[in-house]
C-alpha positions in Angstrom: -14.6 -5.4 44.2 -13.7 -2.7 41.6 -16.5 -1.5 39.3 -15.7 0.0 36.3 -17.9 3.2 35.6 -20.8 2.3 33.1 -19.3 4.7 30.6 -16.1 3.3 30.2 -17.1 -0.7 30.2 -20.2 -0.4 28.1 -20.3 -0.2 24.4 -21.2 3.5 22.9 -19.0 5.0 25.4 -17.4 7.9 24.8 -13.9 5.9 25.4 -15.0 3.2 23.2 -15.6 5.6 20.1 -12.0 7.2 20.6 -10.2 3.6 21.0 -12.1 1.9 17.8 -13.7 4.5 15.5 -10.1 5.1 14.6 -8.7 2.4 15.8 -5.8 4.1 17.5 -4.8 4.8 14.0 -1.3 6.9 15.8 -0.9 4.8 18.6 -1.2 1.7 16.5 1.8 3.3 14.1 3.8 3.4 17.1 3.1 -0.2 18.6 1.9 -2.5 15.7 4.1 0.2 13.2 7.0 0.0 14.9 7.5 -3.5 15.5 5.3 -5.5 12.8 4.0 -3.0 10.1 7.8 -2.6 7.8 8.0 -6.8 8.2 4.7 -7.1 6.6 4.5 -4.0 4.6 7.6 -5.5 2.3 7.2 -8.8 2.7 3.8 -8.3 1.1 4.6 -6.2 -1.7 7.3 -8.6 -2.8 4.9 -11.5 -2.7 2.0 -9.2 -4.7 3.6 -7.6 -6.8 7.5 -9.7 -7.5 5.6 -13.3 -6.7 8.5 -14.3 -4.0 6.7 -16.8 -1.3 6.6 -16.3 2.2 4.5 -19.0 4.0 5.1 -17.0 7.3 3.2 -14.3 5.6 0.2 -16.5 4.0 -0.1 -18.7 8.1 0.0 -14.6 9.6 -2.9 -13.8 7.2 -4.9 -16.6 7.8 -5.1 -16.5 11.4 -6.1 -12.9 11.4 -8.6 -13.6 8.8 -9.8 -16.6 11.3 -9.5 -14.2 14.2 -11.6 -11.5 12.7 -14.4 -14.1 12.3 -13.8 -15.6 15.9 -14.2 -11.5 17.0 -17.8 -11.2 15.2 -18.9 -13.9 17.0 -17.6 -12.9 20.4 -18.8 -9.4 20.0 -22.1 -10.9 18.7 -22.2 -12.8 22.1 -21.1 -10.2 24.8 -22.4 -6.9 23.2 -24.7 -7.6 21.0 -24.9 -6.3 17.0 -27.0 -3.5 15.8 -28.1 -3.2 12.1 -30.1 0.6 11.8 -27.4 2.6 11.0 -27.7 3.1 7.2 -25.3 2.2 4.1 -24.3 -1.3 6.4 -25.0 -3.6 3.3 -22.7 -1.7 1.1 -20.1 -1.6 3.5 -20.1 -5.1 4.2 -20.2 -5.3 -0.1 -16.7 -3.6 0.2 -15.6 -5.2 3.1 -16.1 -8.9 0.9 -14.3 -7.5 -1.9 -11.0 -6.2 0.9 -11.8 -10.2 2.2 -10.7 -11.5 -1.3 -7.7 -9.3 -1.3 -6.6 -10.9 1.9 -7.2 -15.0 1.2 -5.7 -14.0 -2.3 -3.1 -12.0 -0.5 -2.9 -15.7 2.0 -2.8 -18.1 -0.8 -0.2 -16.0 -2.5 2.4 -16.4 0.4 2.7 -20.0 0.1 3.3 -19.7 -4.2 -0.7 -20.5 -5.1 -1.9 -19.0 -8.1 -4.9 -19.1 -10.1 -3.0 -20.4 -13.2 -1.3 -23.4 -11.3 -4.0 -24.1 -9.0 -7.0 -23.3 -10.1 -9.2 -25.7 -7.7 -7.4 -24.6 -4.5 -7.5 -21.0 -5.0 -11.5 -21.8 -5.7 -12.0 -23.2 -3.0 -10.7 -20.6 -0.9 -12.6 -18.0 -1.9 -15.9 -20.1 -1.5 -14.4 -20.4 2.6 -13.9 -16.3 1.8 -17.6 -16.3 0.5 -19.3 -18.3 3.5 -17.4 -16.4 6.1 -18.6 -13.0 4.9 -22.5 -14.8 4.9 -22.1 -15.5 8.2 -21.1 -12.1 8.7 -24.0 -10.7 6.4 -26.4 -12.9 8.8 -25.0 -10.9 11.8 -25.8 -8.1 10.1 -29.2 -9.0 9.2 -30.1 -10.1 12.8 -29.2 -7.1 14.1 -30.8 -5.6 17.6 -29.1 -9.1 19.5 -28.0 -7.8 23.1 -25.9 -10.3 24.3 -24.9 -11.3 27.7 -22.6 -8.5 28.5 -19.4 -10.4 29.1 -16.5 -8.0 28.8 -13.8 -10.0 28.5 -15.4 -11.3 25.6 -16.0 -7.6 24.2 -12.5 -6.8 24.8 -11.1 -10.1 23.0 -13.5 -9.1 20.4 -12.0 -5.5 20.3 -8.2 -6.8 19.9 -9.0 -9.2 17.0 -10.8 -6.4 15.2 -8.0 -4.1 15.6 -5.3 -6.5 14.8 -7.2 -7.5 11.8 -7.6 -3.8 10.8 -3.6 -3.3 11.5 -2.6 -6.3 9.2 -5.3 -5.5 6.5 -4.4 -1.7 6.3 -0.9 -2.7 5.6 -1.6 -5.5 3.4 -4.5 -4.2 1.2 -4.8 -0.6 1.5 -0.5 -0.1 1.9 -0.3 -1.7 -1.7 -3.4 -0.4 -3.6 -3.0 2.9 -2.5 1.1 2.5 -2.3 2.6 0.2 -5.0 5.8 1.2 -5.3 4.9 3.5 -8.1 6.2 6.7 -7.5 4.2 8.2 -10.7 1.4 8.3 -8.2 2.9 10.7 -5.6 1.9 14.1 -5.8 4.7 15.9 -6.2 5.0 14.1 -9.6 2.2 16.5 -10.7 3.5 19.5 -9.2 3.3 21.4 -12.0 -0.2 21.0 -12.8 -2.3 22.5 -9.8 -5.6 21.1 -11.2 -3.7 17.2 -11.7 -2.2 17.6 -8.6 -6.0 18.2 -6.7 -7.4 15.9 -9.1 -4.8 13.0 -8.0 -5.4 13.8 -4.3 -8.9 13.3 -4.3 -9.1 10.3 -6.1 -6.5 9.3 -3.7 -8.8 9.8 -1.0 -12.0 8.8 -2.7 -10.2 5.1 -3.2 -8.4 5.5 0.5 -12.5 5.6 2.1 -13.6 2.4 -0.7 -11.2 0.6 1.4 -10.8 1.8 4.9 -14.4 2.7 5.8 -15.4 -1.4 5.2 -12.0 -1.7 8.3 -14.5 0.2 10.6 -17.8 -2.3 9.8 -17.3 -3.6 13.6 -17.8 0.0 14.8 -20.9 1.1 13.3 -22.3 -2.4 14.3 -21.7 -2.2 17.9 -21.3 1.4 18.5 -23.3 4.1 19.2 -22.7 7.9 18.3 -25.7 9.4 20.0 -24.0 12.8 21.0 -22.3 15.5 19.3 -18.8 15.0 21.0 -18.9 10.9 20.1 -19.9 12.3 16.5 -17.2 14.9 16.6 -14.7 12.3 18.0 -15.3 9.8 15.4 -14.7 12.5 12.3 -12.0 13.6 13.5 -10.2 10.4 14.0 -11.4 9.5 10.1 -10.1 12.9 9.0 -6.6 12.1 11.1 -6.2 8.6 9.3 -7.2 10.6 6.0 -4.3 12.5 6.4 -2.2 10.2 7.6 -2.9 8.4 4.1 -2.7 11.3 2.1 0.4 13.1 3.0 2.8 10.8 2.5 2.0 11.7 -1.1 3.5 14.6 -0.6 6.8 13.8 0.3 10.1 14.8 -2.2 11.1 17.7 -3.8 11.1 19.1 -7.2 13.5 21.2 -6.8 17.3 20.3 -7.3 18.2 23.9 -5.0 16.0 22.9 -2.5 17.2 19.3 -2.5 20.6 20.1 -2.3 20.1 22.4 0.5 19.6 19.4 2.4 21.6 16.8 0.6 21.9 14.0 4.1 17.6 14.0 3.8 16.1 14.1 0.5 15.1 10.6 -0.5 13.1 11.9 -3.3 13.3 14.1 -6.0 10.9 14.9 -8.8 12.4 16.6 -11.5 9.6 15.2 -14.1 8.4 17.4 -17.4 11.2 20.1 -15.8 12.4 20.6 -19.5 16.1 19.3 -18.1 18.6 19.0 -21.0 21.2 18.1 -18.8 21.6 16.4 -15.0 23.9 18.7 -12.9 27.1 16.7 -11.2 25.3 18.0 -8.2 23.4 15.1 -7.9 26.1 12.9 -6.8 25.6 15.0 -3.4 22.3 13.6 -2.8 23.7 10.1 -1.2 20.8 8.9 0.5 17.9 9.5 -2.4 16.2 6.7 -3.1 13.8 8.1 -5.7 15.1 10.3 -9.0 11.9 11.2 -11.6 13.0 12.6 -14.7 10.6 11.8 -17.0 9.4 14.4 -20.0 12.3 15.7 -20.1 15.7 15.9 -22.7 18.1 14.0 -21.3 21.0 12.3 -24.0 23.0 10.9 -21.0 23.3 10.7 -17.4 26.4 12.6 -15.1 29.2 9.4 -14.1 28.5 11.6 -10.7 25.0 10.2 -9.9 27.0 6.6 -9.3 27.4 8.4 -5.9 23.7 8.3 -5.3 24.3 4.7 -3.8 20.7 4.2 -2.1 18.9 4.7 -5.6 16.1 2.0 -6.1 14.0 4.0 -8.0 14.4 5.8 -11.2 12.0 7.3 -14.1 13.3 8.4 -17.5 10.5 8.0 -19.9 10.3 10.2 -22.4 13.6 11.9 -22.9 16.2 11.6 -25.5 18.8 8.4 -24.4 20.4 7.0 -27.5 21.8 4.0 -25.2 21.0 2.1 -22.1 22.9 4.6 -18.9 26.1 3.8 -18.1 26.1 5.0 -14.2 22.7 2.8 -13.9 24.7 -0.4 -13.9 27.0 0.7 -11.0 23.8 0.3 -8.3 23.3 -3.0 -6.0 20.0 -1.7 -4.8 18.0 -0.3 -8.0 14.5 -2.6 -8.0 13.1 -0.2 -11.0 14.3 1.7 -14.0 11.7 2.9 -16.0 13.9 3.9 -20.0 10.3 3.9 -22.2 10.1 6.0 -24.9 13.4 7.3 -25.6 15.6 6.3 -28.7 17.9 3.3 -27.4 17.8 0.1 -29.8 20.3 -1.8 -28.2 21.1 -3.0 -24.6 25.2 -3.2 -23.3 26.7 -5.9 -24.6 27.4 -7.4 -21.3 24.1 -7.9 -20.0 25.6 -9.2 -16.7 25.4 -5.8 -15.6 22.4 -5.3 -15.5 21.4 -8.6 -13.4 20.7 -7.1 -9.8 18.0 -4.4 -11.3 14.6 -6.1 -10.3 12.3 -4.4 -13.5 13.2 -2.5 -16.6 10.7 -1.1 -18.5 11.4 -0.5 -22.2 8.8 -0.3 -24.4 8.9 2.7 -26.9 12.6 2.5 -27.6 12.5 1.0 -31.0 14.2 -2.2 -30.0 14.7 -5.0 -32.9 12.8 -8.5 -32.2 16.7 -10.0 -32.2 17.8 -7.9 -29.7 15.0 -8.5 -27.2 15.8 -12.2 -27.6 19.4 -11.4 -26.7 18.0 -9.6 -23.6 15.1 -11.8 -22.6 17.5 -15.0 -23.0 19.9 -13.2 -20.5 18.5 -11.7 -17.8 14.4 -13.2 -18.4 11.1 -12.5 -19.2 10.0 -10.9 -16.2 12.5 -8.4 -15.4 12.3 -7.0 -19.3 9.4 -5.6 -19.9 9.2 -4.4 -23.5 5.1 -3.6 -23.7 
C-alpha cells in the first residue's frame, strides 16, 4: 500500500501552506477563471448593482455558502482547529460582515429586497448570523485534533477554496471593482501623491476583505519555519498584486494609444485641459473606456461613432451645451456620465437614447419640465439627475 510522506498528507506541511495560504490564487485564475469566474463576475454585478435576477446565481451562492459550513465541520473532524494564532476574532468579525455580502448577494439573485421583503431577507441573515456562531464556537474550542481522515481534510480543502473562488469574485470583484472607472489609477495620473494615495487605500480595503478568505488557513495551519513563513507572504503579496494592477491598466496618452490602436481598451484623458477631441479617436475601435472629465469640451468629433465597443464614457465637467450627438449611435454604451456641464435640454427624440443603461446628469441646469419629459420616456432609473 502507498504511503504518502508525513509532510505532504499532514496539515502545516510545507505543500499545504503553498496550495491554501494562497489558495492557488494563479492557478485558480486559470481553472475556476477560465471557465466560471467572467459567468459569475457579470452576472453578479448586474444583479448588485442594475437589480436583474438570476436565480442560477442566488442557488450557486447558497450552496457554496452551505459548503463552506459543511468544510468547517469536516476539517474540524479530520484535522482538527487551532485557536493561538492572534487577531483570529477580528478576522472572523470581517469574515461575518463578507458572510452578509454573500446571503445578501444570494437573496438578491432571486429579486428579494429589503424593501419588498423585509421578513425574508431577516430571516436570512439570522441563518447568516447562527452559521458564523457555529463558526465562532470552532474557533473558541480550538486545540481539537481530530481523527486524521484525509479524505475528509481534502473535501474540507475543496469547499474552502471554492468558496474563496466564488466569494472573491462576488464580494471582493465588486467592492473593489464596480464598474467605476473613476477608481482606476490612471485616472489620477496626474497627481503622483492621489495616485499613491488611491493605491493604498486600494490595498488597505483589498486585505479588510481577503485576509477574512484565508480564516481556514490560520486555523488549521501551521507556519512554524521561515520558508512556510516566507511562502505564505509571498503568495499574499502575489494576490496583492494581482488585485492591484489591474488598476493600472489604460493610457492617458492619445499618442501612445494610437500607437496601438487594435489594443487600447482604455483611455484616460481626464483634467488633460482638452478643448477639442482629435478625429483620431475614431481609430481606437476596440476601446471600451474614454475619460474626459475636467476638461473643455463643447462637442464631440462624428469620428468617435467609430469607437463601436464604447460602454464607458466620462465627461463631467466640461463645457457641452447639448446632450452628444455621436453618443446615440452606440448599442453597447452601459454609462455616460454628462454632470456638470451646461446642457438644459435632452434630444427631442428620446428614443435614442434607450439602449444606454445610466446617464448621469446632475449639474447641467436642467428645468423640472424637462426631467419629466425625460424620466416619463426612458425611466427613473436610467436618469439620474442627483
Amino acid at each position: 500500500m502507498l504511503k504518502i510522506p508525513a509532510p505532504f498528507s499532514r496539515n502545516g506541511s510545507i505543500l499545504a501552506n503553498l496550495l491554501f495560504s494562497g489558495y492557488l490564487f494563479f492557478l485558480n485564475e486559470r481553472v475556476y477563471g477560465y471557465f466560471f469566474n467572467d459567468t459569475i463576475s457579470e452576472t453578479s454585478r448586474k444583479v448588485i448593482y442594475d437589480g436583474e435576477i438570476s436565480p442560477f446565481l442566488g442557488i450557486v451562492l447558497l450552496l457554496v455558502i452551505a459548503g463552506e459550513l459543511i468544510a468547517y465541520y469536516l476539517k474540524m473532524k479530520s484535522s482538527g482547529i487551532k485557536s493561538e494564532s492572534p487577531g483570529l476574532f477580528f478576522l472572523w468579525m470581517f469574515h461575518s460582515v463578507i458572510a452578509v455580502i454573500m446571503s445578501i448577494s444570494a437573496m438578491l439573485s432571486f429579486g428579494v429586497t429589503f424593501e419588498r421583503h423585509t421578513g425574508i431577507m431577516s430571516s436570512v441573515l439570522f441563518g447568516t448570523v447562527i452559521k458564523e456562531l457555529f463558526i465562532l464556537m470552532i474557533i473558541m474550542a480550538g486545540d481539537s485534533k481530530g481523527n486524521g481522515s484525509m479524505k475528509a481534510g481534502l473535501a474540507a480543502d475543496f469547499l474552502f477554496a471554492v468558496f474563496y473562488s466564488v466569494t472573491y469574485t462576488v464580494v471582493i470583484g465588486n467592492i473593489l471593482g464596480p464598474g467605476n472607472y473613476d477608481n482606476y489609477l490612471q485616472a489620477s495620473w496626474q497627481n503622483m501623491g492621489m495616485l499613491i494615495l488611491n493605491a493604498v487605500l486600494i490595498l488597505i480595503l483589498f486585505l479588510m476583505l481577503y485576509m477574512p478568505l484565508l480564516l481556514p488557513f490560520f486555523l488549521t495551519e501551521k507556519r512554524d519555519s521561515m520558508l512556510k513563513n516566507a511562502i505564505f507572504y509571498l503568495s499574499l503579496v502575489l494576490v496583492a498584486a494581482g488585485v492591484l494592477f489591474p488598476f493600472f491598466e489604460g493610457e492617458h496618452s492619445l499618442d501612445e494609444a494610437l500607437k496601438k490602436p487594435q489594443k487600447t481598451k482604455m483611455l484616460f484623458l481626464n483634467n488633460s485641459g482638452i478643448t477639442e477631441l482629435p478625429p483620431d479617436i475614431g481609430r481606437l475601435t476596440e476601446l471600451r473606456v474614454l475619460h474626459l472629465g475636467g476638461n473643455m469640451l463643447q462637442s464631440l468629433p462624428s469620428e468617435l461613432e467609430r469607437c463601436s465597443s464604447l460602454n464607458w464614457i466620462n465627461l463631467k465637467g466640461n463645457r457641452l451645451s447639448e446632450f452628444p450627438v455621436p453618443l446615440t449611435r452606440y448599442a453597447s454604451l452601459n454609462e455616460v456620465d454628462i454632470r456638470n456641464n451646461r446642457i438644459k435640454r435632452f434630444p427631442e427624440n428620446l428614443s435614442l437614447l434607450i439602449k444606454i443603461k445610466k446617464i448621469r446628469a446632475g449639474g447641467n441646469g436642467i428645468s423640472a419640465g424637462e426631467k419629466n419629459r425625460i424620466i416619463h420616456i426612458l425611466g427613473k432609473d436610467k436618469v439620474d439627475f442627483k
